[in-house]
PDB file with SEQRES, HELIX, SHEET and CRYST1 records, atoms N, CA, C and O in Angstrom:
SEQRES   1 A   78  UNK UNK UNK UNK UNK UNK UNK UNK UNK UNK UNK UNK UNK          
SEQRES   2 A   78  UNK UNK UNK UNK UNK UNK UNK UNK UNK UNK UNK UNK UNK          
SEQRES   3 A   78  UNK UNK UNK UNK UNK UNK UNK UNK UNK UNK UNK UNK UNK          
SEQRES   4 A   78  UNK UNK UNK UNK UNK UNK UNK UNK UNK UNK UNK UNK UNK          
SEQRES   5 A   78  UNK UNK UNK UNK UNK UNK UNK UNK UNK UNK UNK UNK UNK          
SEQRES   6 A   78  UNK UNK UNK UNK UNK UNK UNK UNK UNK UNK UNK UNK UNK          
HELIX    1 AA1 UNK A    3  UNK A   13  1                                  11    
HELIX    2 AA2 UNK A   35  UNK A   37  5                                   3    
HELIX    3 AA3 UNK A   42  UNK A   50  1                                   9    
HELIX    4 AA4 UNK A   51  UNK A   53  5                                   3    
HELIX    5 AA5 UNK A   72  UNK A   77  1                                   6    
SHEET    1 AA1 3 UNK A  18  UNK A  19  0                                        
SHEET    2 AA1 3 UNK A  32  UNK A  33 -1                                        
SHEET    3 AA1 3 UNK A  69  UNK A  70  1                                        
SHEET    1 AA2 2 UNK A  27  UNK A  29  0                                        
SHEET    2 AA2 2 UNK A  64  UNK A  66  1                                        
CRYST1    1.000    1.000    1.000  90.00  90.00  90.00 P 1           1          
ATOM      1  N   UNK A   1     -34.305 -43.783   2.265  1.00  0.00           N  
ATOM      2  CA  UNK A   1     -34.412 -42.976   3.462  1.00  0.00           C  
ATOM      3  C   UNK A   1     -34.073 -41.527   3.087  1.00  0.00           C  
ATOM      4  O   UNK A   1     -33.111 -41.357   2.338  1.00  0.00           O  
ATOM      5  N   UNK A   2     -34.799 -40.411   3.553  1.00  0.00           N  
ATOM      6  CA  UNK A   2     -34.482 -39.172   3.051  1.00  0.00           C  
ATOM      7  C   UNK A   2     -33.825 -38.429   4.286  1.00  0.00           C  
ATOM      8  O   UNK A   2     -33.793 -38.823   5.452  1.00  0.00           O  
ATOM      9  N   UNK A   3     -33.261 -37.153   3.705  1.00  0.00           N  
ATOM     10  CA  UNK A   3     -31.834 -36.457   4.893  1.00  0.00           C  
ATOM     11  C   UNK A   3     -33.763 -36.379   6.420  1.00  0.00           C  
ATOM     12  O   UNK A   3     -33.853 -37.162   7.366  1.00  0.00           O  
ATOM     13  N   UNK A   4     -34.263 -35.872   6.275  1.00  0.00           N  
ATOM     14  CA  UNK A   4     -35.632 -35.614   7.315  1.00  0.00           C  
ATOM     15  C   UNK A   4     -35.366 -37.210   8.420  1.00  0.00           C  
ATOM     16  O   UNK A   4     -35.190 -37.324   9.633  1.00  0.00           O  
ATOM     17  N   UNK A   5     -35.430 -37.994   7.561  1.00  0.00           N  
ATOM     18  CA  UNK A   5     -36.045 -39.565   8.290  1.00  0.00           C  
ATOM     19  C   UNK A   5     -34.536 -39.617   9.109  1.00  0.00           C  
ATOM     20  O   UNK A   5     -34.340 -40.103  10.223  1.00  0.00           O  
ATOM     21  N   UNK A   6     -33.803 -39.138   8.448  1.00  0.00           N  
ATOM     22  CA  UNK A   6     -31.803 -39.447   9.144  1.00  0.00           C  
ATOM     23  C   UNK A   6     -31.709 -38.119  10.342  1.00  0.00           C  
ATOM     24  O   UNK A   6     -30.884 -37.983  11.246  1.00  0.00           O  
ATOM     25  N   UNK A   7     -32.950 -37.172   9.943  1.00  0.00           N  
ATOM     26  CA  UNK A   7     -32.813 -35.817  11.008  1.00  0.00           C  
ATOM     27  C   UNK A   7     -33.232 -36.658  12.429  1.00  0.00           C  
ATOM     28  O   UNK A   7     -32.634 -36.857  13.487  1.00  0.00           O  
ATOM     29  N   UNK A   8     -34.660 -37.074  11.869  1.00  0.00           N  
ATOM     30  CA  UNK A   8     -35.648 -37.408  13.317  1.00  0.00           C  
ATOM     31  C   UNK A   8     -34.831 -38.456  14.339  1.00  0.00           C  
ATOM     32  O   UNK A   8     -35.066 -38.643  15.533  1.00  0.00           O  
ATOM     33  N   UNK A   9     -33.843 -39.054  13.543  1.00  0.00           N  
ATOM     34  CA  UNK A   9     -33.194 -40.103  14.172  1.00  0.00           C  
ATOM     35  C   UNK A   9     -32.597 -39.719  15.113  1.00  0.00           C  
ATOM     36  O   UNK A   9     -32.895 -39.667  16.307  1.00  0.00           O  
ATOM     37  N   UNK A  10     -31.497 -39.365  14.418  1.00  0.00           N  
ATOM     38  CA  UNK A  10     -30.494 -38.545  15.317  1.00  0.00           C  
ATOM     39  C   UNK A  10     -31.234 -37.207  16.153  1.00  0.00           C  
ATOM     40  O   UNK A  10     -30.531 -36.615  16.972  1.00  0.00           O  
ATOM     41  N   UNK A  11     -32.023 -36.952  16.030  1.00  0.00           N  
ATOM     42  CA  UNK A  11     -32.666 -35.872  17.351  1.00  0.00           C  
ATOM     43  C   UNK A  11     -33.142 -36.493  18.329  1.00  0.00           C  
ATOM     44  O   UNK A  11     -33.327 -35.941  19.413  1.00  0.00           O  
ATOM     45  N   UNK A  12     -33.430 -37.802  18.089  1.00  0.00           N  
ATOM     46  CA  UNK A  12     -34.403 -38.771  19.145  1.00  0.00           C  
ATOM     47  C   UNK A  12     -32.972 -39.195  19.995  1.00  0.00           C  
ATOM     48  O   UNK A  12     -33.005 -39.105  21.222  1.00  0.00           O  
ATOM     49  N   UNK A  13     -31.889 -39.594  19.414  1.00  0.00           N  
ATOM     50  CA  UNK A  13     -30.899 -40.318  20.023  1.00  0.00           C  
ATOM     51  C   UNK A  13     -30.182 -39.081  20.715  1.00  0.00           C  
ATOM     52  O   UNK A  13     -30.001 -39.322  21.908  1.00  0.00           O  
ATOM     53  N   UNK A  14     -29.671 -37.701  20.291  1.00  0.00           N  
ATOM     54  CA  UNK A  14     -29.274 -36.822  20.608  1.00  0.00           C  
ATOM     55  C   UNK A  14     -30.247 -35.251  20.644  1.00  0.00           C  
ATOM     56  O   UNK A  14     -30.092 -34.369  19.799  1.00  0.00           O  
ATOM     57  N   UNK A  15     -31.119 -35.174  21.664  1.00  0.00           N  
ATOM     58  CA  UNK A  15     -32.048 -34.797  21.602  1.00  0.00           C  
ATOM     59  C   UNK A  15     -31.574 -32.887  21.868  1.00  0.00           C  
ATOM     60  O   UNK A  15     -32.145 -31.819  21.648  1.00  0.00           O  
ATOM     61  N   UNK A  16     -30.369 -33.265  22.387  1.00  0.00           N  
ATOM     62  CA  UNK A  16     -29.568 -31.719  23.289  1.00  0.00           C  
ATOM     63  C   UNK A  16     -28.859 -31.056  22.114  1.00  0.00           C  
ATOM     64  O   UNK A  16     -28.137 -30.070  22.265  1.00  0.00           O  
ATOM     65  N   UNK A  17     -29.097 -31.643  20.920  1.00  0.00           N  
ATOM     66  CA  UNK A  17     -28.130 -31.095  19.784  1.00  0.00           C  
ATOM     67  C   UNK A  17     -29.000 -30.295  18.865  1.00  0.00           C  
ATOM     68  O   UNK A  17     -30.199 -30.045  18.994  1.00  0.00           O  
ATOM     69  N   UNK A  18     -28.135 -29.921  17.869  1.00  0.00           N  
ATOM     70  CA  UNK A  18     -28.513 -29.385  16.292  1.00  0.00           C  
ATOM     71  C   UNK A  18     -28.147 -30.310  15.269  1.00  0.00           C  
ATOM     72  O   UNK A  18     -27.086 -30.901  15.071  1.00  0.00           O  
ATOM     73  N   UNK A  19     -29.181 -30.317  14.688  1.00  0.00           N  
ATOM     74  CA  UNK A  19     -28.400 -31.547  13.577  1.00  0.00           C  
ATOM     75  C   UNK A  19     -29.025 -30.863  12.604  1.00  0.00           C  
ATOM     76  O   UNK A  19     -30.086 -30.262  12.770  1.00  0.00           O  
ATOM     77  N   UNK A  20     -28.129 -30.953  11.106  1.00  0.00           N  
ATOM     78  CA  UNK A  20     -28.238 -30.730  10.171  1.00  0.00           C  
ATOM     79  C   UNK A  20     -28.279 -31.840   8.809  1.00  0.00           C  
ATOM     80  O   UNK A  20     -27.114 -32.105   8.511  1.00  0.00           O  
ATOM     81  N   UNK A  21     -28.988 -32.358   8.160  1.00  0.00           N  
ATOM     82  CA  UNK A  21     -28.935 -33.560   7.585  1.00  0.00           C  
ATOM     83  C   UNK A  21     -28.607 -33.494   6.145  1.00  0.00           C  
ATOM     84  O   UNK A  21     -29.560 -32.872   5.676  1.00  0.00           O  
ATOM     85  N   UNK A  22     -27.640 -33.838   4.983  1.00  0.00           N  
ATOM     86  CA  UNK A  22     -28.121 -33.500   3.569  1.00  0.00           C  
ATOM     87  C   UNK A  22     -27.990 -34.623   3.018  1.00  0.00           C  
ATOM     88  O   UNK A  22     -27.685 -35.515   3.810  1.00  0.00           O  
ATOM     89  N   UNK A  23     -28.135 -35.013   1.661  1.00  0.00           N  
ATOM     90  CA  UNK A  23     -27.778 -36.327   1.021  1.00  0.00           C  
ATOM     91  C   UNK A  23     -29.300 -36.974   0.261  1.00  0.00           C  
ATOM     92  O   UNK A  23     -30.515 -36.780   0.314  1.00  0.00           O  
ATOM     93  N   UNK A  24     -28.639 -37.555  -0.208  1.00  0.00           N  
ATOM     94  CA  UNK A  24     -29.886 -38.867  -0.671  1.00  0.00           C  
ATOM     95  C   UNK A  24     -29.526 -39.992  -0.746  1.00  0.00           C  
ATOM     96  O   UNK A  24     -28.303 -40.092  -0.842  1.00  0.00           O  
ATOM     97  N   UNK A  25     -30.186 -41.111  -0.744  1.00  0.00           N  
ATOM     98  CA  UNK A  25     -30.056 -42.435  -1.537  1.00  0.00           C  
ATOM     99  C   UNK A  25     -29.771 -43.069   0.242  1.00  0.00           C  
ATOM    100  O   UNK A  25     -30.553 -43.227   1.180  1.00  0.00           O  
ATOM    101  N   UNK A  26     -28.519 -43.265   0.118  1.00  0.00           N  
ATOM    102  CA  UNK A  26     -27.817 -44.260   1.883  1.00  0.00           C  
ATOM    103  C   UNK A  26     -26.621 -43.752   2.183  1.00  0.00           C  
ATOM    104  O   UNK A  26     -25.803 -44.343   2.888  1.00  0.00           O  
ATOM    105  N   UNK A  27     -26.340 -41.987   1.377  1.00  0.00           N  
ATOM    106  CA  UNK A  27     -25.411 -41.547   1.699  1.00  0.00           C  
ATOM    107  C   UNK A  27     -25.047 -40.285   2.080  1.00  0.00           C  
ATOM    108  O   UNK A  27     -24.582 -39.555   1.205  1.00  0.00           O  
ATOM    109  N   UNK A  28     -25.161 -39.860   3.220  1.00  0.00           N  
ATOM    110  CA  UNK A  28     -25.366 -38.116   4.254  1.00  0.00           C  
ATOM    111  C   UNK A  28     -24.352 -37.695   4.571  1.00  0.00           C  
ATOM    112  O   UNK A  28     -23.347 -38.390   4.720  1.00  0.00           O  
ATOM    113  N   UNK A  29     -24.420 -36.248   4.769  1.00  0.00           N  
ATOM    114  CA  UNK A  29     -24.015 -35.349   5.274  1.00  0.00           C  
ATOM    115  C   UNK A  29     -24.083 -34.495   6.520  1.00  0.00           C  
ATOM    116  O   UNK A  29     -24.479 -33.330   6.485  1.00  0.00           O  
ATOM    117  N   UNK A  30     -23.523 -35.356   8.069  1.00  0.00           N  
ATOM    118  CA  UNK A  30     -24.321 -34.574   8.963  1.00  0.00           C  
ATOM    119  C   UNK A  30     -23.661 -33.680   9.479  1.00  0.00           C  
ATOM    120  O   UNK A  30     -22.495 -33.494   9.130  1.00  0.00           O  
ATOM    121  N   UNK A  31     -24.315 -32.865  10.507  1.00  0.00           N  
ATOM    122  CA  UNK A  31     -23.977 -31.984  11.014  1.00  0.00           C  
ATOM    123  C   UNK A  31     -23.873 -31.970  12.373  1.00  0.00           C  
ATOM    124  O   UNK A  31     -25.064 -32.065  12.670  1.00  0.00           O  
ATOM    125  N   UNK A  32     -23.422 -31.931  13.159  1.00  0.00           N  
ATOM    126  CA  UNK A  32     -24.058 -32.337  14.744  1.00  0.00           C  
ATOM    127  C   UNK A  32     -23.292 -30.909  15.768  1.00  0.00           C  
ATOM    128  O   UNK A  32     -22.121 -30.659  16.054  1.00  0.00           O  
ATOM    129  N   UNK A  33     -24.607 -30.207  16.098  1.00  0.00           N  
ATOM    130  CA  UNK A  33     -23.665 -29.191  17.252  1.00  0.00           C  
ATOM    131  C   UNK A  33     -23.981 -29.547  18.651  1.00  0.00           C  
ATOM    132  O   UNK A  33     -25.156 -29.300  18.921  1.00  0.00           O  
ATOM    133  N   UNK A  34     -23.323 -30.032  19.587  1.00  0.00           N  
ATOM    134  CA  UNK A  34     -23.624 -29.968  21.181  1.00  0.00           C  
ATOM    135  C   UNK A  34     -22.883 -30.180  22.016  1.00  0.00           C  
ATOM    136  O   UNK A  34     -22.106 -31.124  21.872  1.00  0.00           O  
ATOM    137  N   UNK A  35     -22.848 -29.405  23.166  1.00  0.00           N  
ATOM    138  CA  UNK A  35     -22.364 -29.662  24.153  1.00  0.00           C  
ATOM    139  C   UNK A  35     -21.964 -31.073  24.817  1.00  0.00           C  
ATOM    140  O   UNK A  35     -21.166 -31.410  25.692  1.00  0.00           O  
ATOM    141  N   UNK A  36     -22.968 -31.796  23.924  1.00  0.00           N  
ATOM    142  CA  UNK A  36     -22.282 -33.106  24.743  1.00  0.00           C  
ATOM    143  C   UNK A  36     -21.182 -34.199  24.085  1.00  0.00           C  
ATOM    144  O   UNK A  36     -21.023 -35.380  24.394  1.00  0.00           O  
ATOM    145  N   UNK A  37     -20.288 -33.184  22.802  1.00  0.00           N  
ATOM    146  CA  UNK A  37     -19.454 -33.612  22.710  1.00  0.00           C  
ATOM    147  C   UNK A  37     -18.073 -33.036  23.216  1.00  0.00           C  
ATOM    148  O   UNK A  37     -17.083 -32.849  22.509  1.00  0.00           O  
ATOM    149  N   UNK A  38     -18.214 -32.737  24.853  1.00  0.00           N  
ATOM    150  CA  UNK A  38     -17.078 -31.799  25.300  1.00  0.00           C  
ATOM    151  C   UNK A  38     -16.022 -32.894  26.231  1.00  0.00           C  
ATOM    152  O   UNK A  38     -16.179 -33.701  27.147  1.00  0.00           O  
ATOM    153  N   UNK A  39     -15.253 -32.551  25.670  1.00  0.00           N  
ATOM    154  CA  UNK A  39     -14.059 -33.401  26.310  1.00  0.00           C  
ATOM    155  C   UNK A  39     -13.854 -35.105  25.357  1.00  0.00           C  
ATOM    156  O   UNK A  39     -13.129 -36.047  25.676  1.00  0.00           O  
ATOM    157  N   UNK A  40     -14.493 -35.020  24.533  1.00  0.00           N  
ATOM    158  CA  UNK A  40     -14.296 -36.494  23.508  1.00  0.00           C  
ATOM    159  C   UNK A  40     -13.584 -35.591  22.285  1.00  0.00           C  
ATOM    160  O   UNK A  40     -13.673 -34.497  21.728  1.00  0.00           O  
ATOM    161  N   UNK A  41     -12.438 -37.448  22.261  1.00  0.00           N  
ATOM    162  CA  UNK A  41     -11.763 -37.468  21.213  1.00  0.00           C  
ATOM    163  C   UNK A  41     -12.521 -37.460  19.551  1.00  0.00           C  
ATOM    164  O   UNK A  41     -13.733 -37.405  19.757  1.00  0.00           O  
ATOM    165  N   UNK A  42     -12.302 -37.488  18.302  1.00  0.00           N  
ATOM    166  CA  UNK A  42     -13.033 -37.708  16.936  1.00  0.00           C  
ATOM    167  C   UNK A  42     -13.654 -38.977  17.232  1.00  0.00           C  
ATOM    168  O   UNK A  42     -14.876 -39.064  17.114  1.00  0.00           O  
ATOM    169  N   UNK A  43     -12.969 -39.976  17.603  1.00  0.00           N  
ATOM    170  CA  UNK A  43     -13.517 -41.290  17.165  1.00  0.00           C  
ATOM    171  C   UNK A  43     -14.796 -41.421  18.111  1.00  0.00           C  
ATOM    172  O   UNK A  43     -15.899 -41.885  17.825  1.00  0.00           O  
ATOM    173  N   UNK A  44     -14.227 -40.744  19.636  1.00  0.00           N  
ATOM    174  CA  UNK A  44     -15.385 -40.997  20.796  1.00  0.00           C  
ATOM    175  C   UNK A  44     -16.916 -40.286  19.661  1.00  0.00           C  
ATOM    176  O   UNK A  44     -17.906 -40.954  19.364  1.00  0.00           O  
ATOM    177  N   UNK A  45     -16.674 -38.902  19.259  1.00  0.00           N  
ATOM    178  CA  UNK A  45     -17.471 -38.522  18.768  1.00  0.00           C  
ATOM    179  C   UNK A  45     -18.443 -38.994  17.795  1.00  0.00           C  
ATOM    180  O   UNK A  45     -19.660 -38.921  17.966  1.00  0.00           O  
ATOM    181  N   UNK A  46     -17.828 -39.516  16.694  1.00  0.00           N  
ATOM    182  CA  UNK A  46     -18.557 -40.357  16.066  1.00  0.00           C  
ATOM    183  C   UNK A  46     -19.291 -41.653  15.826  1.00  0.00           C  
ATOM    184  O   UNK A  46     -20.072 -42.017  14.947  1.00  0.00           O  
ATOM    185  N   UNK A  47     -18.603 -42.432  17.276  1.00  0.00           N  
ATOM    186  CA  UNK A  47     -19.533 -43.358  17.497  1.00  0.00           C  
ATOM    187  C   UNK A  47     -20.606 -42.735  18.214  1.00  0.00           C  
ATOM    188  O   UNK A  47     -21.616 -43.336  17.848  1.00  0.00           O  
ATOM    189  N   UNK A  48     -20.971 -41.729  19.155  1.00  0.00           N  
ATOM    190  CA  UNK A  48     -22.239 -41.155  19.426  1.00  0.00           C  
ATOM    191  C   UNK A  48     -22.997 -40.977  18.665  1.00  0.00           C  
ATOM    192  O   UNK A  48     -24.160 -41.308  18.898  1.00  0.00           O  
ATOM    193  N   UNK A  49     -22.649 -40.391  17.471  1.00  0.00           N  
ATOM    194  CA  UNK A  49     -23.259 -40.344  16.210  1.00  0.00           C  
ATOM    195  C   UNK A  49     -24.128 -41.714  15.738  1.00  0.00           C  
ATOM    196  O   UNK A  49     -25.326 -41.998  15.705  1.00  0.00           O  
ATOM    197  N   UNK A  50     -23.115 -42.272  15.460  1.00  0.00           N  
ATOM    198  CA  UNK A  50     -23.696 -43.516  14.851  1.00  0.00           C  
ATOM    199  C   UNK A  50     -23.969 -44.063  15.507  1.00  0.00           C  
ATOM    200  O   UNK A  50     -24.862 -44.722  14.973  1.00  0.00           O  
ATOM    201  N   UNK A  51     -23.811 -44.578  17.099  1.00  0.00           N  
ATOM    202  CA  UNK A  51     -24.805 -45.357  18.006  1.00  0.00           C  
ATOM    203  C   UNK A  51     -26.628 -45.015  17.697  1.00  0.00           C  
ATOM    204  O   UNK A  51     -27.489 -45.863  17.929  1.00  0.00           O  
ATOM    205  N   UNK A  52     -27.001 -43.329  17.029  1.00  0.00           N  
ATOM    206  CA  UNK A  52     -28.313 -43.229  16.338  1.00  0.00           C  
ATOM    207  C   UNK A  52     -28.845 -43.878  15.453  1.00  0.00           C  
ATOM    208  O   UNK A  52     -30.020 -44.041  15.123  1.00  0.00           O  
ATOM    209  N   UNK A  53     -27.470 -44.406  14.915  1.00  0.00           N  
ATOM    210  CA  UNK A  53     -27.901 -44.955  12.952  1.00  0.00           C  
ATOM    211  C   UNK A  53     -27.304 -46.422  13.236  1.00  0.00           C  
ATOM    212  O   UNK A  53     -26.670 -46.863  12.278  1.00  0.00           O  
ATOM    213  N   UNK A  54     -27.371 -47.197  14.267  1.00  0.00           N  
ATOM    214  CA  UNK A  54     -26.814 -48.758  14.170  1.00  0.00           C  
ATOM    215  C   UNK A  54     -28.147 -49.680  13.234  1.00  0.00           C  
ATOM    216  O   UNK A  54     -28.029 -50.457  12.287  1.00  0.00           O  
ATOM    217  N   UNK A  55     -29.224 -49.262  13.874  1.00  0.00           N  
ATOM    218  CA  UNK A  55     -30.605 -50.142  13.157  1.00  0.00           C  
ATOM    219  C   UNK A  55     -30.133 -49.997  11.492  1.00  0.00           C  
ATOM    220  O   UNK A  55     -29.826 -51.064  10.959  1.00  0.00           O  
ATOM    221  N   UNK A  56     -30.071 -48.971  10.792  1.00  0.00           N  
ATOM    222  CA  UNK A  56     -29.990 -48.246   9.625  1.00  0.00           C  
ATOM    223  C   UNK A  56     -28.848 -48.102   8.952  1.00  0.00           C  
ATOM    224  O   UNK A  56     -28.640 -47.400   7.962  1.00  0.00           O  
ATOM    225  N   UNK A  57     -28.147 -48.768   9.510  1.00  0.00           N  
ATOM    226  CA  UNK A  57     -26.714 -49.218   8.967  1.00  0.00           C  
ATOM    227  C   UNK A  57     -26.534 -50.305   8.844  1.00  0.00           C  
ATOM    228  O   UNK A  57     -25.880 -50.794   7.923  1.00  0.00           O  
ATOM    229  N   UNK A  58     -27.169 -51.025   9.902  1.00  0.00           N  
ATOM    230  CA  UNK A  58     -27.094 -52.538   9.342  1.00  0.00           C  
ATOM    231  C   UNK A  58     -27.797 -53.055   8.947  1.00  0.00           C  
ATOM    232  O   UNK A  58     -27.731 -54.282   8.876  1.00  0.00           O  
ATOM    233  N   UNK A  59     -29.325 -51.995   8.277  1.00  0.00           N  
ATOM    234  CA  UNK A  59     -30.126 -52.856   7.566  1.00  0.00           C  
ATOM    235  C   UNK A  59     -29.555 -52.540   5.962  1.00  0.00           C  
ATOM    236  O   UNK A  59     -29.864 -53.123   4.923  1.00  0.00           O  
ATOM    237  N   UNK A  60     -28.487 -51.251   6.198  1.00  0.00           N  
ATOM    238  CA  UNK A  60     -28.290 -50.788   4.733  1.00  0.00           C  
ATOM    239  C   UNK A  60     -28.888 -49.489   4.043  1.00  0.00           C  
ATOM    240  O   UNK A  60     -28.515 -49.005   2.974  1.00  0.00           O  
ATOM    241  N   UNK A  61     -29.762 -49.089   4.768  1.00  0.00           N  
ATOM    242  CA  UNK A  61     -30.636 -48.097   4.586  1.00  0.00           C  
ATOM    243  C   UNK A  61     -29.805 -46.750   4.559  1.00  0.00           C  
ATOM    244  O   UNK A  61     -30.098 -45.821   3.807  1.00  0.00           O  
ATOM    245  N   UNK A  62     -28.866 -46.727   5.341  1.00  0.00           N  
ATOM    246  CA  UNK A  62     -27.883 -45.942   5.248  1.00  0.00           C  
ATOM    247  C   UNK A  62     -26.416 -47.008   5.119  1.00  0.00           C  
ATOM    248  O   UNK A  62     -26.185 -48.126   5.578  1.00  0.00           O  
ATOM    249  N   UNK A  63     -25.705 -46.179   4.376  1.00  0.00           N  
ATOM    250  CA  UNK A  63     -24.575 -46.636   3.537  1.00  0.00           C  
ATOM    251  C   UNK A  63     -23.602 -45.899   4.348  1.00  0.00           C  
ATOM    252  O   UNK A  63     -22.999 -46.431   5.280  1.00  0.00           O  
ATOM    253  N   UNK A  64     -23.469 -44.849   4.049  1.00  0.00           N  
ATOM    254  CA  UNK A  64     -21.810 -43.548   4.266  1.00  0.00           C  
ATOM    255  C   UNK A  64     -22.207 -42.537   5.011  1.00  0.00           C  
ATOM    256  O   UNK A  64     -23.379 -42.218   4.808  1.00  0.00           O  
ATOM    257  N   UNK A  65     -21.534 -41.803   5.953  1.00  0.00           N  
ATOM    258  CA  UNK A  65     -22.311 -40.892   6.575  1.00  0.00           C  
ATOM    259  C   UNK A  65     -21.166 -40.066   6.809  1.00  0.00           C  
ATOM    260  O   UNK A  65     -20.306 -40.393   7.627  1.00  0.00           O  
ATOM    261  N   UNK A  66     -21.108 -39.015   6.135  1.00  0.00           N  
ATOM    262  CA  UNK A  66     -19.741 -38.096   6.697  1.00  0.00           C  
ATOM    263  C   UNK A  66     -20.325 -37.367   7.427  1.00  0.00           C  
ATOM    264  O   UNK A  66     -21.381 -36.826   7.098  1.00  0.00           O  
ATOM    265  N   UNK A  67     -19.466 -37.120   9.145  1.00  0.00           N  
ATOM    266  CA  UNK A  67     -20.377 -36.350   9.589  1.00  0.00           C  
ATOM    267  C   UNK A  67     -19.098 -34.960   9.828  1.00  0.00           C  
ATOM    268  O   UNK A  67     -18.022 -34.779   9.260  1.00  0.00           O  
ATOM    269  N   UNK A  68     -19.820 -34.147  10.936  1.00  0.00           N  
ATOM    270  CA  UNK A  68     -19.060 -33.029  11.484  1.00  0.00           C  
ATOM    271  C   UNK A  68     -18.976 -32.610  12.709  1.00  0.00           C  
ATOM    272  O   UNK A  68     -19.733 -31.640  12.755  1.00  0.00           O  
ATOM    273  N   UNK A  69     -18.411 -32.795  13.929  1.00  0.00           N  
ATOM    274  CA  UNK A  69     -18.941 -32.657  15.255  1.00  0.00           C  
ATOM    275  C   UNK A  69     -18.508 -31.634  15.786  1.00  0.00           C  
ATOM    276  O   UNK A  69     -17.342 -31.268  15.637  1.00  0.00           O  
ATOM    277  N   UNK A  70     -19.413 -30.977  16.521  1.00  0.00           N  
ATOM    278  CA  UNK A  70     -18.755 -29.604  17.285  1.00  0.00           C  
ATOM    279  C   UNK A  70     -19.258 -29.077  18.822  1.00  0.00           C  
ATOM    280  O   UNK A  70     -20.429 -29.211  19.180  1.00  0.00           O  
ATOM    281  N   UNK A  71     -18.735 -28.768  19.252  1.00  0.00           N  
ATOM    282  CA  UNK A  71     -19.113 -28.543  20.949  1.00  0.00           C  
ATOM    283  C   UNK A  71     -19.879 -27.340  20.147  1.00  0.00           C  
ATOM    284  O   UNK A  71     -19.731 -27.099  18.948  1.00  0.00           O  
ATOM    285  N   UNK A  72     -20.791 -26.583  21.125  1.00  0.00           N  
ATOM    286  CA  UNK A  72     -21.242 -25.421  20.775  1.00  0.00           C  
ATOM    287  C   UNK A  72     -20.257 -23.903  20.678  1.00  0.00           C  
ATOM    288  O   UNK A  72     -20.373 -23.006  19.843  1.00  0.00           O  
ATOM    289  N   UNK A  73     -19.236 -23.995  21.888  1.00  0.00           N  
ATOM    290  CA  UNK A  73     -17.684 -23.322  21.708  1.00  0.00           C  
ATOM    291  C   UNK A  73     -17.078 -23.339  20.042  1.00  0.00           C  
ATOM    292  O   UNK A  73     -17.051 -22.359  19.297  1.00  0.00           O  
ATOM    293  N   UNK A  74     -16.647 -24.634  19.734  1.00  0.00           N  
ATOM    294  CA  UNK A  74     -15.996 -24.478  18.526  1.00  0.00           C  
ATOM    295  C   UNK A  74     -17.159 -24.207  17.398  1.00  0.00           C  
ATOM    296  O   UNK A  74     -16.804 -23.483  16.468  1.00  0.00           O  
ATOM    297  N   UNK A  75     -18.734 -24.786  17.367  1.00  0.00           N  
ATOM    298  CA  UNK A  75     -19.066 -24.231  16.272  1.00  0.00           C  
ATOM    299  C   UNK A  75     -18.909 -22.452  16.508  1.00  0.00           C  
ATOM    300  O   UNK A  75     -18.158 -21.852  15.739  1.00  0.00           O  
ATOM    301  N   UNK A  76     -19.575 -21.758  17.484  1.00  0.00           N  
ATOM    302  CA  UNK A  76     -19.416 -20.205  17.427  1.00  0.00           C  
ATOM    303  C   UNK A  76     -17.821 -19.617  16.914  1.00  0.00           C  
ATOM    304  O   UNK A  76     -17.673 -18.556  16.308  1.00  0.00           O  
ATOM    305  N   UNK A  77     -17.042 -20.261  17.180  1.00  0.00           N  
ATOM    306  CA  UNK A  77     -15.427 -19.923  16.578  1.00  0.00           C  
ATOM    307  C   UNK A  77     -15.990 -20.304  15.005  1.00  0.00           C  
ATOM    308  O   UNK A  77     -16.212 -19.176  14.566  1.00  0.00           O  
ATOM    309  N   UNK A  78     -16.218 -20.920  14.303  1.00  0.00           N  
ATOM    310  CA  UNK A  78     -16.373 -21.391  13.509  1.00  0.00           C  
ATOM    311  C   UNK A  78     -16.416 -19.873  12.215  1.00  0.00           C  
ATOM    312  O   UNK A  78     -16.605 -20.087  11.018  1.00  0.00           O  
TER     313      UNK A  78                                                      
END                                                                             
C-alpha cells in the first residue's frame, strides 16, 4: 500500500481534514489537521484516525501508523 492509497482513505473517512501521508511498506506517518478533533482527548483522537484504517489493519496491509493530531488552532500555533 503506498502513503497516496493511506491519503485517499483517510480523506474519504475524514473528509473536513488535511492529511498528510509518508512511509512505505505497512508503516506511516500521518498527519491529520481538523477541527473535528476539538474537545477530544489523544486516545479519543486516534481512534478517529484509525476507525479509517480498520479494513487495512486487519488485513495487515498496514502495520504501524504514527500519527499527529491537531485542531486547526493548535496546528497555526504550531
Amino acid at each position: 500500500m503506498q502513503p497516496a492509497d493511506v491519503k485517499k482513505l483517510l480523506q474519504a473517512h475524514l473528509p473536513e481534514c488535511d492529511i498528510e501521508v509518508e512511509g512505505e511498506g505497512s508503516h506511516y506517518n500521518v498527519t491529520v489537521i481538523g477541527d473535528v478533533f476539538e474537545g477530544l482527548n489523544a486516545v479519543k483522537k486516534q481512534q478517529l484516525v484509525y476507525a479509517g484504517l480498520n479494513q487495512q489493519i486487519a488485513d495487515g496491509s498496514v502495520h504501524a501508523v504514527n500519527m499527529k493530531t491537531f485542531t486547526r488552532a493548535e496546528w497555526e500555533q504550531q
